[in-house]
N, C-alpha and C positions, 0 to 999 in steps of 0.2 A: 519035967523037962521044959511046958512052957514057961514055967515061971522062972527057969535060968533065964531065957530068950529074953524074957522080959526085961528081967534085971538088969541082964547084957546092952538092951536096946536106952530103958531110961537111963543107963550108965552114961552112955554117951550122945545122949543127947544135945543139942547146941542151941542155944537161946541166939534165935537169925531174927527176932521182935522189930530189935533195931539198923541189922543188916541193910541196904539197899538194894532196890529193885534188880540191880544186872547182879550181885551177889546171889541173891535166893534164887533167880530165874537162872542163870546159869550151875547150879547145887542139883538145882531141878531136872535141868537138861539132862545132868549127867546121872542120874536115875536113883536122886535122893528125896525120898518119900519124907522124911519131915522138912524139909527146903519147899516140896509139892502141896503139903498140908500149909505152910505157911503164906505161900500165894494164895488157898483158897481161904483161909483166916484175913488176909488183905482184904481181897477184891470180892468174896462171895455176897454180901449184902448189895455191892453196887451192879454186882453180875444180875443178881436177883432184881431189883431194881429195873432193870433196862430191861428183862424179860416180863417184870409184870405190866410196864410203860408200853411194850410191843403188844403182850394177850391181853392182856386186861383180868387176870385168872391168878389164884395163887398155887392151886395147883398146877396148871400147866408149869405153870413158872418154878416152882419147886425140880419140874421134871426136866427141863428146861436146861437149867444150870447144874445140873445133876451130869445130864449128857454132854453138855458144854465144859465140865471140867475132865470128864473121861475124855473124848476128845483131845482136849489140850493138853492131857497127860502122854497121850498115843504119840501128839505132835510134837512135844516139847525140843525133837532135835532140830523141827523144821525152821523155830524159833533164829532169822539170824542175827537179831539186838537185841538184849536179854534188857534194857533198857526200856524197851518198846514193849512190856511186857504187856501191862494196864490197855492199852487200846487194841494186843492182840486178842486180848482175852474178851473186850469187849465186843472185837468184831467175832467172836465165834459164838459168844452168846447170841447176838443179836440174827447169828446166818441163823441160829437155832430155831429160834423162837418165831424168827419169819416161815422158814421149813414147816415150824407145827400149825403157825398160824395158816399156810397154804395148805397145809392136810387136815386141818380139822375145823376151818371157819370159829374158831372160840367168839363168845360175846364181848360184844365193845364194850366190856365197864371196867374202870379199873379202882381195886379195892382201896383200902389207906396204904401206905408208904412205911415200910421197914426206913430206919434211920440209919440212914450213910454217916457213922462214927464211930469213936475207937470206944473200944467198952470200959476204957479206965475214965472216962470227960465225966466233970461232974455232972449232978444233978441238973441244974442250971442251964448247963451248954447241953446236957441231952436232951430238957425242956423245949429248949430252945430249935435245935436240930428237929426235933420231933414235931414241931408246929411250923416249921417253914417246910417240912417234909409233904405233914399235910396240907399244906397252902398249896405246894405244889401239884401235889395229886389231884385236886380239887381242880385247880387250873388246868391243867393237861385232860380232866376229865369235860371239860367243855370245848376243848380244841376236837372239829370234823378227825374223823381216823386218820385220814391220809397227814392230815397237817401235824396228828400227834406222834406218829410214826415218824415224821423227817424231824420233828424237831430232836426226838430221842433219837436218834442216830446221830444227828449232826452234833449236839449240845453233850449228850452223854456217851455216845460211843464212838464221837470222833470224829465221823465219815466224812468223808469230802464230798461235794457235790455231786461229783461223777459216780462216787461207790454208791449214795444214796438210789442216785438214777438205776443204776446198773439193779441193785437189791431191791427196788419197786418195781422194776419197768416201767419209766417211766421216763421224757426227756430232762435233761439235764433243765430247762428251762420252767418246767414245771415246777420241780422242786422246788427253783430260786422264788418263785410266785409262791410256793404253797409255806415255805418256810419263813419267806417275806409277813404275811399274812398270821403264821404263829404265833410268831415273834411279837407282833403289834397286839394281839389278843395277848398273849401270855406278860406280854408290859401291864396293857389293861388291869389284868387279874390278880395281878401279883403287886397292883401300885401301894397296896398298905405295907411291904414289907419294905419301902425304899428308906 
């Protein structure tokens, strides 16, 4: 019997690969699990990403986006721009991974970098990807916490000044100093890749 189910389910299957973001996000909404698998085949590398940026752990971070895709499963009707999907998903990883970071104090190191790209890019381009990946790691690994914190919010998951303030506690003013101040080191560190 499961293997009719089965047959049944890759019978109709629909290749959303090429699909765009308010497509699959709205598929999703409407409580369509291969639509929901396809957003996490998008975004799960840069989800993960932003949660090893915030712990500096790759397990946390595993757990992390693990919870942050349940989550946005639960929410997906609360969704109301299926457009907006990328930076809501961003912000729910990153409410995550703050959340675990407030409960469990994790250590300030953060490991090498999983590569933000599509698994068909050749050799080459994933070479490549994968050495600016780690330039980056490297570099975000010498920025003060707090500075490495607003930069990955701001830079990778979007946030506006105020959301940053509000998710640190901190003034809105501070931020503008502390992200100021990244920004100029992460030029620094980053000047062989111009």
């Amino acid at each position: 019997m499961a293997e009719a189910s089965s047959a049944r389910t890759s019978r109709f299957r629909v290749d959303l690969s090429s699909a765009n973001d308010i497509t699959v996000a709205g598929r999703a909404a409407d409580g369509d699990p291969q639509a929901f698998e396809e957003l996490v085949r998008r975004y799960g590398k840069l989800m993960r990403f932003v949660a090893r940026s915030v712990l500096g752990s790759d397990g946390d971070a595993d757990d992390v986006v693990q919870d942050a895709f349940v989550s946005a499963w639960h929410r997906l009707d609360t969704l109301s721009d299926p457009a907006a999907v990328k930076p809501w998903l961003m912000r729910i990883v990153t409410r995550c991974a703050l959340d675990t970071l407030r409960k469990q104090r994790p250590q300030e190191q953060l490991d090498e970098n999983a590569p933000i790209i599509s698994d068909d890019a050749s050799p080459s381009t994933y070479a490549e990807h994968r050495a600016l990946n780690d330039a980056i790691a490297v570099s975000l690994q010498v920025l003060p916490t707090e500075q490495r914190r607003c930069w990955v919010l701001r830079n990778i998951s979007e946030y506006s000044y105020h959301d940053i303030a509000a998710e640190l506690g901190v003034p809105e003013s501070t931020v503008r100093g502390l992200l100021s101040r990244a920004r100029k080191r992460m030029i620094e560190e980053m000047e062989a890749w111009r």
